[in-house]
N, C-alpha and C positions, 0 to 999 in steps of 0.2 A: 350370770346367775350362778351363784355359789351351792353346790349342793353339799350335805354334811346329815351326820346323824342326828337326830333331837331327841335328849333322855326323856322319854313319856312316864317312867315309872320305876320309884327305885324302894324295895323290900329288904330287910333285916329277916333270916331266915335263919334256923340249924340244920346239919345234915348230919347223920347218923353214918359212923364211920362203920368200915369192915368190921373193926374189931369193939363194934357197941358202945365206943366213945360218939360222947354227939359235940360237934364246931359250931362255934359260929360263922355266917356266911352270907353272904349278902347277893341277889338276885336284882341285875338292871335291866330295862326293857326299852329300848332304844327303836324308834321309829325311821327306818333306813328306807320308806317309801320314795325317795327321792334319787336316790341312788340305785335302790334295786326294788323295782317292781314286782319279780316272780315271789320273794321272801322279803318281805316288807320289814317281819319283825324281827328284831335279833335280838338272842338275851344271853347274855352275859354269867356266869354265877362263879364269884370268888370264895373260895373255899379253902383257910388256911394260905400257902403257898401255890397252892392250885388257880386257874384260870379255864374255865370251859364256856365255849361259846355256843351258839346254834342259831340259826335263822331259817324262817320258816312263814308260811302263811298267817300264822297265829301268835300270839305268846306259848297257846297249851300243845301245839305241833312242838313248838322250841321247844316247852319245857320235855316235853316226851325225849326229843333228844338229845339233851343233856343229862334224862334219867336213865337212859340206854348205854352211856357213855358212863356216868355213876356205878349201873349193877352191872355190869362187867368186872367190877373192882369190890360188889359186894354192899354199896353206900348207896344212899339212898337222901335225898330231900326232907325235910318235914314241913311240908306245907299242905293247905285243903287240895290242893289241886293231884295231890299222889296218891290218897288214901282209896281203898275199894269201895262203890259205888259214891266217886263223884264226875263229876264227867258234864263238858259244856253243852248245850244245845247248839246247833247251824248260829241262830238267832246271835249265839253271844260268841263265837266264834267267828263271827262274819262283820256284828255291829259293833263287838265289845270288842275285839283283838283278842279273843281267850281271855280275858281277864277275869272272866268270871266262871265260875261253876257251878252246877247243880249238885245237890243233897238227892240221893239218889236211894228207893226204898222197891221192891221187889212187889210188880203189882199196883204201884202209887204213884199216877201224873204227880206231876212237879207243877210249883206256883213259884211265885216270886219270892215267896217266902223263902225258897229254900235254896236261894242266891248266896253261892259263896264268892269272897274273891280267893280267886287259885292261888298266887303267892301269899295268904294270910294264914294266922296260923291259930283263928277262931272254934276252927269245931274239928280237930285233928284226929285222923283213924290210921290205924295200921296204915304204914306204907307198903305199898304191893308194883309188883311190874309192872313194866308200861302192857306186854300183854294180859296177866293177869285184869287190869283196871277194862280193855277195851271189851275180853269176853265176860264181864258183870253188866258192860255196860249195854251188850247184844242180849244177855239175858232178860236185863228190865226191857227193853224194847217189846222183847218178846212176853214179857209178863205182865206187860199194859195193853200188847196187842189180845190180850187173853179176855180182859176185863172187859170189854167192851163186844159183845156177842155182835150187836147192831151196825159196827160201822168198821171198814176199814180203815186202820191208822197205819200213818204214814211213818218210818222209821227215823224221819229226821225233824218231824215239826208238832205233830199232832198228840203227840204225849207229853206235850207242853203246854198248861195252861197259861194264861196269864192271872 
C-alpha cells in the first residue's frame, strides 16, 4: 500500500505585506492522514518567492501557524479565517478539518448562517493576530455565557446553534 498526500483543497488568496503592499498567494490544504496521524492536515501557502508550510490537527491550527510565522515578519493573510471575531466551532474543527468558520458577534449564538469558509475571501475584516483572534474569541464565549441567566453553557459546543 502506497501512502502519499491527497490535495483536499486548493485557495487563491492575498496577503498583506510588511510594507502595505498586498501579493497574490495561493493556500493548498493537503490530506497527510495516511502518512501522519498526530497532524493530518498540512497547508502549504505560496507567497511570491516564498513557501511556508504547517501541519497540524486542523486546517485553522495550520493556518494559525503559518500566521505566526507571517507576523514575525509583519504580513498578514487576507482571508475570513484571520479577521477578529471569526473563529471555528469543536464541530467544524473536528468534522469540517477547519475549513470553516464562524461570524462571530459579542453576546450572539452563531447559526449556520454565519458559516464562513476560512480560506475565502467573502466577508473580509481587519486581519489581527493569531492571539489577538483567540482572546475575542474567549470574550464571546464569555458574552454568550452571560446571555443566558438559566443555563450553564459549555465553552466549546453550546453557544452553537444549529
Amino acid at each position: 500500500m502506497r501512502c502519499e498526500s491527497i490535495l483536499q483543497a486548493e485557495y487563491q488568496a492575498k496577503v498583506r505585506m510588511s510594507d502595505g503592499t498586498i501579493v497574490a498567494a495561493r493556500f493548498r490544504c493537503f490530506d497527510d492522514s495516511t502518512i501522519h496521524f498526530d497532524d493530518p492536515c498540512r497547508l502549504v501557502l505560496n507567497c511570491g518567492d516564498k513557501e511556508i508550510q504547517a501541519s497540524a490537527g486542523d486546517f485553522f491550527e495550520a493556518l494559525d501557524l503559518v500566521r505566526s510565522q507571517l507576523e514575525r515578519e509583519g504580513s498578514y493573510p487576507l482571508v475570513n479565517g484571520v479577521g477578529l471575531g471569526r473563529y471555528p466551532s469543536e464541530m467544524a474543527r473536528n468534522m469540517g478539518s477547519g475549513l470553516f468558520v464562524y461570524r462571530l458577534q459579542l453576546g450572539t449564538r452563531v447559526t449556520t448562517a454565519d458559516l464562513l469558509d476560512t480560506f475565502g475571501s467573502s466577508d473580509l475584516t481587519e486581519p489581527v493576530t493569531v492571539l489577538e483572534q483567540r482572546r475575542f474569541y474567549e470574550q464571546w464565549i464569555r458574552s454568550c455565557s452571560n446571555v443566558d441567566d438559566n443555563a450553564k453553557l459549555s465553552a466549546s459546543t453550546s453557544v452553537f446553534r444549529s
